[in-house]
Every structure is written in structure tokens, then in C-alpha cells.
C-alpha positions as CSV (number, residue, x, y, z in Angstrom):
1,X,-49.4,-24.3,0.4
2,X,-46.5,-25.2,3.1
3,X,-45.7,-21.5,3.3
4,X,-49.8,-21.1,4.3
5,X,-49.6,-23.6,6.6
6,X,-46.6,-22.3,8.7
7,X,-47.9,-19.1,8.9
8,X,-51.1,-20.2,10.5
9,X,-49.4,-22.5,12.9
10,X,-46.5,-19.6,13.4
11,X,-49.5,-16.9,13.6
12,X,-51.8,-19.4,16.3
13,X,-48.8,-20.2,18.2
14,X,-47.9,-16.5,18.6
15,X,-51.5,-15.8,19.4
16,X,-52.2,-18.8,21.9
17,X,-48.9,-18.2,23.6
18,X,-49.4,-14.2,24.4
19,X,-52.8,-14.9,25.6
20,X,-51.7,-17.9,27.8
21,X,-49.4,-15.3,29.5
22,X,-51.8,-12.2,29.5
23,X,-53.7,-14.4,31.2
24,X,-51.3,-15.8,33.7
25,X,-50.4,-12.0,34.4
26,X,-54.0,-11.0,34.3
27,X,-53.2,-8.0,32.0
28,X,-54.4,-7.3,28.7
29,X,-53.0,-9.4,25.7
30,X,-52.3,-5.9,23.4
31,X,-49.4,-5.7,26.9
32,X,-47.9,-8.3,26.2
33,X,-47.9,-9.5,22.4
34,X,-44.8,-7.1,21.3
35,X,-42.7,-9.0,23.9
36,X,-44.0,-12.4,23.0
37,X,-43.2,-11.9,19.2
38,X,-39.8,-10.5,20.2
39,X,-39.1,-13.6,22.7
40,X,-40.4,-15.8,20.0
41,X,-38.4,-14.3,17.2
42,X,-35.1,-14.4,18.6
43,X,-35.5,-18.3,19.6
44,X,-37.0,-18.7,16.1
45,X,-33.5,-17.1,14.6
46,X,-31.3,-18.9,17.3
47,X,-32.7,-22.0,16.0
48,X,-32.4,-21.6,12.4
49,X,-29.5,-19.7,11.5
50,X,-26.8,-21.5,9.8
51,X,-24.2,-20.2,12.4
52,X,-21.3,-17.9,12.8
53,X,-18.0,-17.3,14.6
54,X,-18.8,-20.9,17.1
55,X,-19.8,-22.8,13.6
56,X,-16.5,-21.3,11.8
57,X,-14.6,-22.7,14.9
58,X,-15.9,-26.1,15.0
59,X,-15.3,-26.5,12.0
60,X,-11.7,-25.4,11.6
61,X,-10.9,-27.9,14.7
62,X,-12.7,-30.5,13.1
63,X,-10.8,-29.5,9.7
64,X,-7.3,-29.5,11.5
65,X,-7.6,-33.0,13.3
66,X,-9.4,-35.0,10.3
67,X,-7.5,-33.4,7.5
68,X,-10.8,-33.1,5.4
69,X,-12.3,-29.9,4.6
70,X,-16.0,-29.2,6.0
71,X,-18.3,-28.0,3.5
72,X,-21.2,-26.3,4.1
73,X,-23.9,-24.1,2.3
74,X,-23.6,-20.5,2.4
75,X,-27.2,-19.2,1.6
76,X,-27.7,-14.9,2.2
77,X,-29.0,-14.2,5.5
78,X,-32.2,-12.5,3.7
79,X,-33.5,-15.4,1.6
80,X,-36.8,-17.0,3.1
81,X,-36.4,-20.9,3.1
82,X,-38.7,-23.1,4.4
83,X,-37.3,-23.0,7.7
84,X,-37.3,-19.0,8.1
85,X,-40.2,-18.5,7.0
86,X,-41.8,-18.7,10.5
87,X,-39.3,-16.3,11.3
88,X,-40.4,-13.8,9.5
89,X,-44.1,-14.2,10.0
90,X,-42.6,-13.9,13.9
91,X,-41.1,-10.9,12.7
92,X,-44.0,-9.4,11.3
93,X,-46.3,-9.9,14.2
94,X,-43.4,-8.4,16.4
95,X,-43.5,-4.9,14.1
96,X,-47.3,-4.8,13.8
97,X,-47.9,-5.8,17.9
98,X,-45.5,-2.5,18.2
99,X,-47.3,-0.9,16.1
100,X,-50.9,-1.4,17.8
101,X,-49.2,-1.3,21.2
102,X,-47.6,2.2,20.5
103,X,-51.2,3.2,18.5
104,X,-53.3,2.0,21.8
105,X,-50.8,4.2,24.2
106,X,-50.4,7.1,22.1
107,X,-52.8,9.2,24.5
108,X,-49.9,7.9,27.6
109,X,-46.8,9.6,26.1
């Protein structure tokens, strides 16, 4: 039921935001919606990953002046938590807007 509800609020918040700047540009909102989701999805997996080479770093230093060793959870990049799943509704509206976008210009290339 959470999962439901995060998509909806993912899915309205992807919608509201590419018309709020279709409309700001005064274009058409089929324009614009690949580069929303894509905007959207790479703050969405900036804000949820569980870090990399900076996190490693930190927490050697913090390691080397405490003493104690810094635990953390090391879950594989493709399970869908809670948190990613907004990511990867995000990601899916990105590959379908692509999709229609490149189905709507076919005629232009």
C-alpha cells in the first residue's frame, strides 16, 4: 500500500512539475517531460544512495582518529527499498517520456 502511495505522489510530482515548466516555457509538456524525469531521477539517486568513494573516505578518517570501526549496511544497488522505490517509478516515467517523445517526432528525423 506504501509502495501505491509513492508511486502516485512520485508519478503527480513528475506530472505537476513538467507541466509547471512547459508552461513557464510555453511549449508543449510531451517537450519537456523526458528532461524532467531525467533531472528528477538523478536528484532522486543523489539523495538515496548509500554512498561511494566520499562515504568510504569519511569513514576511514573517522575510523583512524576514533579507533572504532564504522559499520554500515551494504544492500545491492538493484534492490527496491522503500526509499528507491520513487526512484525507479522516476526512472520509468524517464524511459516511457523517451519513448513517446521519440514516437511523437518520428516524422522529424
Amino acid at each position: 500500500m506504501k509502495k501505491l502511495f509513492f508511486a502516485i505522489i512520485t508519478l503527480g510530482f513528475l506530472f505537476g512539475l513538467t507541466w509547471i515548466v512547459s508552461d513557464f516555457m510555453h511549449g508543449k509538456m510531451i517537450d519537456y517531460a523526458f528532461f524532467v524525469g531525467l533531472v528528477v531521477t538523478i536528484i532522486i539517486r543523489f539523495f538515496t544512495s548509500s554512498g561511494g568513494y566520499a562515504t568510504n573516505s569519511i569513514n576511514l578518517s573517522t575510523q583512524t582518529q576514533t579507533g572504532m570501526k564504522v559499520t554500515g549496511e551494504n544492500a545491492s544497488p538493484f534492490t527496491v527499498t522503500q526509499k528507491s522505490f520513487s526512484l525507479l517509478v522516476s526512472f520509468t516515467f524517464t524511459i516511457v517520456s523517451l519513448l513517446v517523445t521519440l514516437a511523437y517526432y518520428w516524422k522529424e528525423f
